[in-house]
N, C-alpha and C positions, 0 to 999 in steps of 0.2 A: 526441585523447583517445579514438578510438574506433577502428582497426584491431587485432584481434586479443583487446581488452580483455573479459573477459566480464561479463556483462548480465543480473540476475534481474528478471524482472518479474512479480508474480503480476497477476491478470486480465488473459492476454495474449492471449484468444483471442476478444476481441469488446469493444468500445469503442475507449477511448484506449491504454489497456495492447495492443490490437492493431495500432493504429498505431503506437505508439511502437517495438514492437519490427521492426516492418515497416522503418521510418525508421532505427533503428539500424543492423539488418543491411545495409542499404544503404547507410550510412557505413562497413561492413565490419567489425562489432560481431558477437562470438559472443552469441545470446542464447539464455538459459534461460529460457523463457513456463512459468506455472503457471496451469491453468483447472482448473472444478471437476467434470471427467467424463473418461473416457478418449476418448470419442466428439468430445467438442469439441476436443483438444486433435488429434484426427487430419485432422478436418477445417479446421480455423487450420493446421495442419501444413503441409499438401497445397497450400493458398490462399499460403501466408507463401513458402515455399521453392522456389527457381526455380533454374535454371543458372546464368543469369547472375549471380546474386546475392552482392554481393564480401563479404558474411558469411556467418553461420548460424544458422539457427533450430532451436532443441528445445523441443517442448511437454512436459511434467508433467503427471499428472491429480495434484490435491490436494484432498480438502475441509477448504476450510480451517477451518472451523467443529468441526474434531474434532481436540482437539491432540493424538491418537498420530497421526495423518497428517501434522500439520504437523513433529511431532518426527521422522517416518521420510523426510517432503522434506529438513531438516536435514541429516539422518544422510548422504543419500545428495548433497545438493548438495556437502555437506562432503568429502566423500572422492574427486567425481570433479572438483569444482573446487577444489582447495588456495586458489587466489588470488581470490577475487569483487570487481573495479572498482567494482561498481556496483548497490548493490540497490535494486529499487522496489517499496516499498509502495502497490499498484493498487487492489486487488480489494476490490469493494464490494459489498452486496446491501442493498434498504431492504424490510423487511418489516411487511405492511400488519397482520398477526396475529402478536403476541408466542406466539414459538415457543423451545425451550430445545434449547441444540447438547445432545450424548453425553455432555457433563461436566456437564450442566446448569446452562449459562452461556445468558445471554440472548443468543439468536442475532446477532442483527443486532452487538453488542458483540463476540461470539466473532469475527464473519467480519471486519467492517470495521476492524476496532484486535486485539482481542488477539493473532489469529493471528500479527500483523506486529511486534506486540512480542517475540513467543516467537520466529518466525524469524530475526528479528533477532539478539534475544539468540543463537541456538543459531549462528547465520555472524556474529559479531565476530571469531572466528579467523580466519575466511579471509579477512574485510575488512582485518584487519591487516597479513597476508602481502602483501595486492594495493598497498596504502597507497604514493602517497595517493589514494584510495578514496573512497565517496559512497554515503550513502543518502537515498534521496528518498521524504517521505510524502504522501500525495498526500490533502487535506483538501479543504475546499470552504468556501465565504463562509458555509454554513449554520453553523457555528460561532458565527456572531455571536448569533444567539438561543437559545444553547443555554446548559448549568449539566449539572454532572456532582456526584450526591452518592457518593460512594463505598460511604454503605453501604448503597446501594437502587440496585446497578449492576444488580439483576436488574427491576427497575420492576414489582413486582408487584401495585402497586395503581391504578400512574397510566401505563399503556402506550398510546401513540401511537407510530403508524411514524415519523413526524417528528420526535418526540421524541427514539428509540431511533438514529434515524440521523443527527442534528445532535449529538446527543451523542458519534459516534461520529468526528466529522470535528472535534470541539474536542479530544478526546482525542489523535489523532492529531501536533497541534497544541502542544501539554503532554509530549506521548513527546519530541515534533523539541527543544524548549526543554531539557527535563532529559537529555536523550541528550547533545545538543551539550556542556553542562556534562559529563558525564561521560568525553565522548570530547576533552577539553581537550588532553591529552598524550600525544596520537596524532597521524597523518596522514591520519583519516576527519573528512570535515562529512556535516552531517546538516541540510536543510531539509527544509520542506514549501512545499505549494502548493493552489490553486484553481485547477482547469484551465477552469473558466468552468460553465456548464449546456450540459448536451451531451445530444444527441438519441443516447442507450446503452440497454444492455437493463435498467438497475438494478432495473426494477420487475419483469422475466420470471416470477420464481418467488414469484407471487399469484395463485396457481390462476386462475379465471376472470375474473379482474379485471385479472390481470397485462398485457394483450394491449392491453385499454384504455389503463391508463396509461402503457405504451412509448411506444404509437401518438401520445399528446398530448405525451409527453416529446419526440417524436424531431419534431415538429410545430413547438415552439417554442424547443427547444436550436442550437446550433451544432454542426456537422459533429465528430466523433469525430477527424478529422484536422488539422482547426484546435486542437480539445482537446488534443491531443498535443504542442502546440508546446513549451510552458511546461515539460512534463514533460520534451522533448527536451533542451530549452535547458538544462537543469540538470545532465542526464547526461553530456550529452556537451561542452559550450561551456566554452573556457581561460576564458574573463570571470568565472566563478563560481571558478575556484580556488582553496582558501583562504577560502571563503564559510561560513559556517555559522552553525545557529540563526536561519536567515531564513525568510519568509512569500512565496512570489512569485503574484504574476496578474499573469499578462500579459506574463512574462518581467521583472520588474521587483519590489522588496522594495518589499513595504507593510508599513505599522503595523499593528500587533495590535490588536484592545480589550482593553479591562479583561481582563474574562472569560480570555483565551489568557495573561495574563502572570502569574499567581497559582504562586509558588515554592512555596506549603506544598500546594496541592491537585495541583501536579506529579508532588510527592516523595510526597502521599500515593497518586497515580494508581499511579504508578512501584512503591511501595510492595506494594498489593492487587494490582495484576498477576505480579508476580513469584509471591504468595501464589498467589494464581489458576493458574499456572502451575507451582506447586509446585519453585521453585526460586531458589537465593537471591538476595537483592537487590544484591549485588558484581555487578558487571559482568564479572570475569574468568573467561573460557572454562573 
């Protein structure tokens, strides 16, 4: 399922999204890594890509927090890859100060869910060409204490970084459920996952603070390469074929709660995002 197949993964250039794409290309996977500097994507570049190496990596700079950049990644994934196997939604940031993206969208919501909603939507064309195809969103157990109200997605009176970023991995969770429904009478599935607590950089961009909470993140997470497994197993492994609208940790479907299985706050998520993203709520390209 992985020679020559091409491979999007945004946050490819540090955590799980850098192992995974490491892991891929060495099953001999083309992958397209998306990070959020041109500087990080040269140095993952230079680290990722070796002679030997029976794939290929390319990094992207993208902020994804700003959707003309995510719409002009679109634009251009779209036209130098007709066909995308495989895309994964990675790329996270938890911010300790409620900060507002270029559209003034609550940041943490812009980068960890909407951006992957709008990429998504903007390559269903080229997921269709490639079909049968895969997109994987990449959630976390934090979903279980989370509640999303749609019409206080900007939380401007009750902001917590925990708040803002468990909301953002049930979200994810809600996209994977009403996407699957949508993409019924295709040859794409669409899961998500919890690749475990992983010692990543998620906390980096917290000015002086941020250095602290890596340091105790990366203290009592698990290796960024063991995180990757789960991510792997989805992308690449025949077992999952024909899988879709599933939850995995640990390489393995669990039950959802309550909270993740709600149809009307799915279609209303599904709904305000499109709004969000000023484009309509049909799924057709």
């Amino acid at each position: 399922m992985t020679d020559g197949k091409i491979f999007v993964i945004t946050g490819a250039t540090s955590g799980i999204g850098y192992e995974a794409a490491s892991k891929i290309a060495n099953l001999g996977g083309i992958v397209i890594g998306i990070g959020s500097s041109a500087k990080s994507c040269r140095d993952a570049e230079l680290k990722l890509n070796r002679p030997s190496l029976p794939g290929d990596i390319r990094l992207l700079a993208c902020d994804l927090s700003d959707q003309d950049e995510v719409r002009a990644l679109g634009r251009l994934l779209a036209k130098e890859y007709p066909a995308i196997d495989v895309l994964v939604n990675n790329a996270g940031t938890f911010l300790v100060r409620r900060t507002l993206s270029k559209q003034g969208i609550e940041k943490t919501f812009a980068v960890n869910y909407l951006s992957h909603y709008l990429l998504t939507r903007l390559l269903i064309g080229n997921l269709k060409k490639a079909s049968p195809s895969r997109v994987l969103n990449v959630s976390s157990v934090a979903y279980k204490g989370a509640n999303i109200d749609t019409a206080d997605l900007s939380l401007n009176d009750s902001y917590t970084g925990w708040k803002a970023y468990s909301r953002t991995k049930l979200a994810m969770i809600l996209f994977t459920r009403f996407l699957d429904k949508k993409l019924k009478d295709t040859d794409i599935t669409v899961n998500s996952l919890h690749p475990g607590v992983i010692g990543t950089n998620l906390f980096s961009k917290n000015s002086w603070v941020g250095p602290f909470l890596t340091a105790g993140l990366k203290l009592v997470g698990k290796s960024p390469e063991k995180g990757a497994e789960t991510l792997v197993y989805l992308a690449t492994s025949e077992e999952v074929n024909g899988c879709s609208g599933g939850y995995y940790v640990n390489s393995r479907l669990e039950d959802l709660l309550d909270n993740a299985r709600g149809e009307s706050l799915a279609q209303d998520l599904w709904d305000v995002s499109a709004d969000l993203c000023n484009i309509p709520t049909d799924l057709s390209p």
